[in-house]
Structures are given as C-alpha cells and as structure tokens.
C-alpha positions as YAML, in Angstrom:
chain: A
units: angstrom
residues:
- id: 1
  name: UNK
  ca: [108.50, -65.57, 8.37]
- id: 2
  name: UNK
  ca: [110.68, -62.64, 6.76]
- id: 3
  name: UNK
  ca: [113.30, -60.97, 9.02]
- id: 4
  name: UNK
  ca: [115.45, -57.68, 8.50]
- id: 5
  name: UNK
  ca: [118.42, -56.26, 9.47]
- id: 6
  name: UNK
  ca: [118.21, -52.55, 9.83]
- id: 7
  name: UNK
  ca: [120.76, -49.92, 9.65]
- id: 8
  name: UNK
  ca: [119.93, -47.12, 12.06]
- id: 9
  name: UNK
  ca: [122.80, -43.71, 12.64]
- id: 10
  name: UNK
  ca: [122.89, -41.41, 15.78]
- id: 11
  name: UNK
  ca: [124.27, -38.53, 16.39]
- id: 12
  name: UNK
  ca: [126.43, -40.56, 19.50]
- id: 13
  name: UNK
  ca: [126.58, -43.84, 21.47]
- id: 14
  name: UNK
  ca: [124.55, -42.53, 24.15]
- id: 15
  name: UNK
  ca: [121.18, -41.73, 21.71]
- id: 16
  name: UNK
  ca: [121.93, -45.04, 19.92]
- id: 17
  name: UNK
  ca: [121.90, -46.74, 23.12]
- id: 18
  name: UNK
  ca: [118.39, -45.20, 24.14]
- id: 19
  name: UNK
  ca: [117.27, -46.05, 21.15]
- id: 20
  name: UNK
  ca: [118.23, -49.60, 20.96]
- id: 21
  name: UNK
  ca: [117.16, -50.45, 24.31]
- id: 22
  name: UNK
  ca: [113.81, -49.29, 23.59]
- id: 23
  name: UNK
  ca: [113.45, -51.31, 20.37]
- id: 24
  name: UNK
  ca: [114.42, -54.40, 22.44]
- id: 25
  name: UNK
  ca: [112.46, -53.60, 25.34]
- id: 26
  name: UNK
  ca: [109.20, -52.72, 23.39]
- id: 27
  name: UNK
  ca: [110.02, -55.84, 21.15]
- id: 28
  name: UNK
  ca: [110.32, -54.25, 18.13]
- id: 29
  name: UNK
  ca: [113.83, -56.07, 17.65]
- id: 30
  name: UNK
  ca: [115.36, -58.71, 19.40]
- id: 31
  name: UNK
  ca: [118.90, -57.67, 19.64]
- id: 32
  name: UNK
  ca: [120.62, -54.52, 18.81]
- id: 33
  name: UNK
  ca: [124.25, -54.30, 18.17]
- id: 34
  name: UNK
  ca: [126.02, -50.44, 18.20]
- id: 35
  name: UNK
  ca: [128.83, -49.43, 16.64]
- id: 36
  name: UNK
  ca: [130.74, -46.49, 17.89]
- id: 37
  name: UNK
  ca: [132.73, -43.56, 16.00]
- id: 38
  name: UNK
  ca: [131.51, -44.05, 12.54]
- id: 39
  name: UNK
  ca: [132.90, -41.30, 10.54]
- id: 40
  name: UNK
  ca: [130.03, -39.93, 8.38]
- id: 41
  name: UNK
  ca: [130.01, -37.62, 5.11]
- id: 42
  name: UNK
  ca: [127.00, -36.33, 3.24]
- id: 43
  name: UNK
  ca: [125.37, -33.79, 1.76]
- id: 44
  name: UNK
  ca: [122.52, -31.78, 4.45]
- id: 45
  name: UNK
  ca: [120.79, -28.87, 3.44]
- id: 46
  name: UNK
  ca: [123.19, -28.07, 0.49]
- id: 47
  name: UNK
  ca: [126.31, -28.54, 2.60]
- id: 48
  name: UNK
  ca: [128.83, -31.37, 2.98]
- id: 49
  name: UNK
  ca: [128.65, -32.63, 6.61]
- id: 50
  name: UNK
  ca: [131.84, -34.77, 7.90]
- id: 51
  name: UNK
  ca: [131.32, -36.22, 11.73]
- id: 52
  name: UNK
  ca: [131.27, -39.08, 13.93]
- id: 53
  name: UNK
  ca: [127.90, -41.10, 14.34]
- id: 54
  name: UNK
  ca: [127.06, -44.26, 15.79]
- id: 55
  name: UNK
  ca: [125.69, -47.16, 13.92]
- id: 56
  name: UNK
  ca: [122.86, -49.41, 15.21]
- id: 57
  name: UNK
  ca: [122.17, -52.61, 13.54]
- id: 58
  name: UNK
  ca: [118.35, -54.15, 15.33]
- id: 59
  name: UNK
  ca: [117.52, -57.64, 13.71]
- id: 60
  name: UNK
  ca: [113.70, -57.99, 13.71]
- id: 61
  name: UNK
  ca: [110.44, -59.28, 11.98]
- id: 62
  name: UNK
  ca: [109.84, -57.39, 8.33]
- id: 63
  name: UNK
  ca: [106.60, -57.34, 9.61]
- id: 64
  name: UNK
  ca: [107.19, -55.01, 12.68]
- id: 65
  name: UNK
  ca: [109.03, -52.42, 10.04]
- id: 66
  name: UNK
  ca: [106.54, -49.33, 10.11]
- id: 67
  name: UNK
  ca: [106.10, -49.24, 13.99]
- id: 68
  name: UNK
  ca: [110.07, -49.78, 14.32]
- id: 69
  name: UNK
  ca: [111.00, -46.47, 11.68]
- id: 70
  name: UNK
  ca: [108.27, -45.03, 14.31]
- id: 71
  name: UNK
  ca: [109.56, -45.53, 16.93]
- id: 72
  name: UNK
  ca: [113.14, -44.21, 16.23]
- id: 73
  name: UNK
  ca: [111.39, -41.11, 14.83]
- id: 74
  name: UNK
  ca: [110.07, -40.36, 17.80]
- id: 75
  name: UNK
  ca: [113.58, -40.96, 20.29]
- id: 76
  name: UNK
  ca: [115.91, -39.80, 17.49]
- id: 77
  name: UNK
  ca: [117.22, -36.30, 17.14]
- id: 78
  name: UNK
  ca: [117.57, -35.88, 13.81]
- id: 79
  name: UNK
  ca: [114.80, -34.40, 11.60]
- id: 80
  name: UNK
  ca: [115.00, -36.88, 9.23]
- id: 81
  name: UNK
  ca: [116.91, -40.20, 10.81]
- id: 82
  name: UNK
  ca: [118.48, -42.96, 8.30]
- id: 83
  name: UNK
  ca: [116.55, -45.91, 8.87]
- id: 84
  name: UNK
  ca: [116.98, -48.75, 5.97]
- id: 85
  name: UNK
  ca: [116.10, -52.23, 5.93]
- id: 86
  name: UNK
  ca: [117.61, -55.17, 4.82]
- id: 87
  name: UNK
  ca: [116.41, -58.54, 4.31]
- id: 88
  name: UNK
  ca: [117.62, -61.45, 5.91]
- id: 89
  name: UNK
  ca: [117.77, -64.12, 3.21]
- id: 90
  name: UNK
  ca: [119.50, -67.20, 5.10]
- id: 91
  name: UNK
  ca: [120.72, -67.80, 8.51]
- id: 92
  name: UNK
  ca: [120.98, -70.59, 11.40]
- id: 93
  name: UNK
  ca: [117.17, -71.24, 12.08]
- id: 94
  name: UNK
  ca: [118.39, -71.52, 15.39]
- id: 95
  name: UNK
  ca: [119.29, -67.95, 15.89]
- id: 96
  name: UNK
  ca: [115.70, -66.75, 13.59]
- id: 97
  name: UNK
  ca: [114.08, -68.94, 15.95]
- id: 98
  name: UNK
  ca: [115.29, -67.28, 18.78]
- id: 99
  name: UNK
  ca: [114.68, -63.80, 16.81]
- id: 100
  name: UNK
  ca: [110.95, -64.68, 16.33]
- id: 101
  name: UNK
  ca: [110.24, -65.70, 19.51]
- id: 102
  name: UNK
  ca: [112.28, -62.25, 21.27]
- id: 103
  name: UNK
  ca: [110.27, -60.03, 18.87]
- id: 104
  name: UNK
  ca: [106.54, -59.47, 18.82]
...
C-alpha cells in the first residue's frame, strides 16, 4: 500500500480547519496537521500576491487522491486551491498501519 502526504493552503486557520476535519471525518485522510500564518508570495492573475495562508498537511492512501483534491475543491475558497501530493517512501509501519486502517 502507497501513502501520501499532501500539501493543502487556505486562505486562514478557520477554512483549513473545515477542511481538515472533513477529510478526517469522511476518511479521506487519517490525520491532518495545520499550520498557521504562512506567509505566501506568488504570481495570480499577472500580479504578485504577498499574504498569510494556512498550511494543511493530511497523510492518506495514494489511492484515495482524486476524491481527496475533490473534496477540497468543493470546501475551499479559492478558484484554483494548491493541492500537491507527496509520496511517503518509508516510515514506522506502526504509524502506516494505523494510517491504513483510519483511512478508507
């Protein structure tokens, strides 16, 4: 079994918290860990952008990928949210035992 780390930004705390208690709750990831008061800069729409996001990081299955970027789609607030995976190539099989059996 393959699992991912994905790197999720909100706008603030409070949508990354909505949407990381739906990902656990609908067992799309097992655990989701936020980080507040990220300081973003990027390019939007031809300008540079410079604010404060929040970071969510959901360990899941690789497997439950598509219907997890779906899901934050449709709770996120951004037209176009940044939603990356990253694989998981080692860890303590304790803890991606755990995972697999929290996830779906």
């Amino acid at each position: 079994m393959k699992f991912s780390f994905v790197y999720i930004t909100a706008k603030n705390k409070e949508e990354a918290r909505k949407i990381g208690k739906e990902l656990v709750a609908s067992r799309l990831a097992a655990c989701v860990n936020i980080i507040d008061n990220m300081n973003s800069i990027y390019r939007w729409e031809g300008k540079i952008q410079d604010d404060n996001e929040a970071v969510l990081i959901a360990k899941t299955k690789e497997s439950l990928m598509d219907e997890l970027i779906e899901k934050v789609k449709s709770l996120h607030s951004y037209s176009c949210p940044c939603v990356i995976s990253l694989p998981v190539l080692n860890g303590n099989k304790d803890y991606l035992a755990w995972l697999a059996k929290e996830t779906k």
